[in-house]
C-alpha positions as CSV (number, residue, x, y, z in Angstrom):
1,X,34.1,-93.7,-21.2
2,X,32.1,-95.3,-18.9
3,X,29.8,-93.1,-17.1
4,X,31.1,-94.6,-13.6
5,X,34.3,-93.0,-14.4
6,X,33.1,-90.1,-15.4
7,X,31.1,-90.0,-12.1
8,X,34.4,-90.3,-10.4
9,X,36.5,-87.7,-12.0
10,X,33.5,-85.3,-11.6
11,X,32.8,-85.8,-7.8
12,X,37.6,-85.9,-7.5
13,X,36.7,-82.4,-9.2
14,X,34.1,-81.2,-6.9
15,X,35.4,-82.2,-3.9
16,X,39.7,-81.5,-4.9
17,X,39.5,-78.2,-6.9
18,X,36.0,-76.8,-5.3
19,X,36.4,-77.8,-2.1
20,X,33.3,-79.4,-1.6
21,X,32.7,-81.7,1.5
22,X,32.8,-85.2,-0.2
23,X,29.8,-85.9,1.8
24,X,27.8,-83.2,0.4
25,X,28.0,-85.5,-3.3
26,X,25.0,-87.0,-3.8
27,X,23.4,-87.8,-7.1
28,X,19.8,-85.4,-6.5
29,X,21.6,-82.9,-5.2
30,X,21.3,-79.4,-7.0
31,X,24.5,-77.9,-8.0
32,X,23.0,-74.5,-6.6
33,X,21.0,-74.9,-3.7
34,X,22.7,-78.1,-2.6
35,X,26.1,-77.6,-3.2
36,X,26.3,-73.9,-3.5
37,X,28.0,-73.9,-6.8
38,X,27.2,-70.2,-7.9
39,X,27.5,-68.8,-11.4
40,X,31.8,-68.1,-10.8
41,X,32.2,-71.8,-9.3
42,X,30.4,-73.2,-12.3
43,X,32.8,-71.5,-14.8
44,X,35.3,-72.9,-12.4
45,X,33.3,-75.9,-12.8
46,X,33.7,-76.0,-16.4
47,X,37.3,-75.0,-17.1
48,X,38.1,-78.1,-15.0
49,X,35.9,-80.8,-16.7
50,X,36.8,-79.4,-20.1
51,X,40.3,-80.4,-19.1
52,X,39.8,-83.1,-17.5
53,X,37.7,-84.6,-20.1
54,X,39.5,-83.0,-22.8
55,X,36.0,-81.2,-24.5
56,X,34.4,-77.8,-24.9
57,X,31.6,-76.7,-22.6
58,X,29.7,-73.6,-23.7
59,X,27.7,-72.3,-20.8
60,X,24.0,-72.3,-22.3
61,X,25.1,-76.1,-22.6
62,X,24.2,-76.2,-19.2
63,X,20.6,-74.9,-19.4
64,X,18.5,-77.4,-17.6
65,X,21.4,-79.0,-15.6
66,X,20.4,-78.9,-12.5
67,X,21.6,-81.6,-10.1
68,X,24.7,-83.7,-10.1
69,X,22.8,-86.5,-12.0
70,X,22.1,-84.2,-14.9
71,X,25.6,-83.2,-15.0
72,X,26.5,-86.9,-15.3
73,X,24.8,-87.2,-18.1
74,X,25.3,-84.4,-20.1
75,X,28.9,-85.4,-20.1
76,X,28.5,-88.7,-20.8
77,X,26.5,-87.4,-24.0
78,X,29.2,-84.9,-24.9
79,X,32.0,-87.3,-24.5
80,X,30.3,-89.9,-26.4
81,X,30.0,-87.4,-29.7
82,X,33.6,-86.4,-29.1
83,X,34.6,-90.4,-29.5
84,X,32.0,-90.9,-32.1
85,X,33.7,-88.1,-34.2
86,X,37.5,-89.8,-33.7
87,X,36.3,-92.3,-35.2
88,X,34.1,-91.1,-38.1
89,X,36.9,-88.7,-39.5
């Protein structure tokens, strides 16, 4: 998946099902001091990417994932292995 898309469906999530201010996305900004996202929206957070994205997210994954842009790539990364293992097995 391209990590445009992904970008997309994240910020639809953030803005549809958290009820963030769509002008509030920005790439830099912290999911906790910029957008508020607090330790129950982020287990929000992840029950809705996991669907959307059809993955697991274990919450220590998250370690280090501060602003938006790090969230884009972490999923980018875990998507990637998910495809890579569809086609290995």
């Amino acid at each position: 998946m391209e990590k445009g898309k992904i970008e997309q469906i994240v910020n639809d999530i953030l803005v549809t099902k958290i009820e963030l201010k769509e002008e509030m996305i920005e790439r830099d900004a912290s999911l906790k001091d910029d957008l508020g996202i607090d330790s129950l929206s982020l287990l929000d957070l992840l029950t809705f990417l996991e669907k959307a994205f059809t993955i697991k997210i274990k919450l220590y994954e998250l370690d280090g994932v501060e602003t938006l842009e790090h969230l884009y790539d972490f999923l980018e990364n875990k998507i990637r292995v998910k495809e890579q293992d569809k086609t290995t097995t």
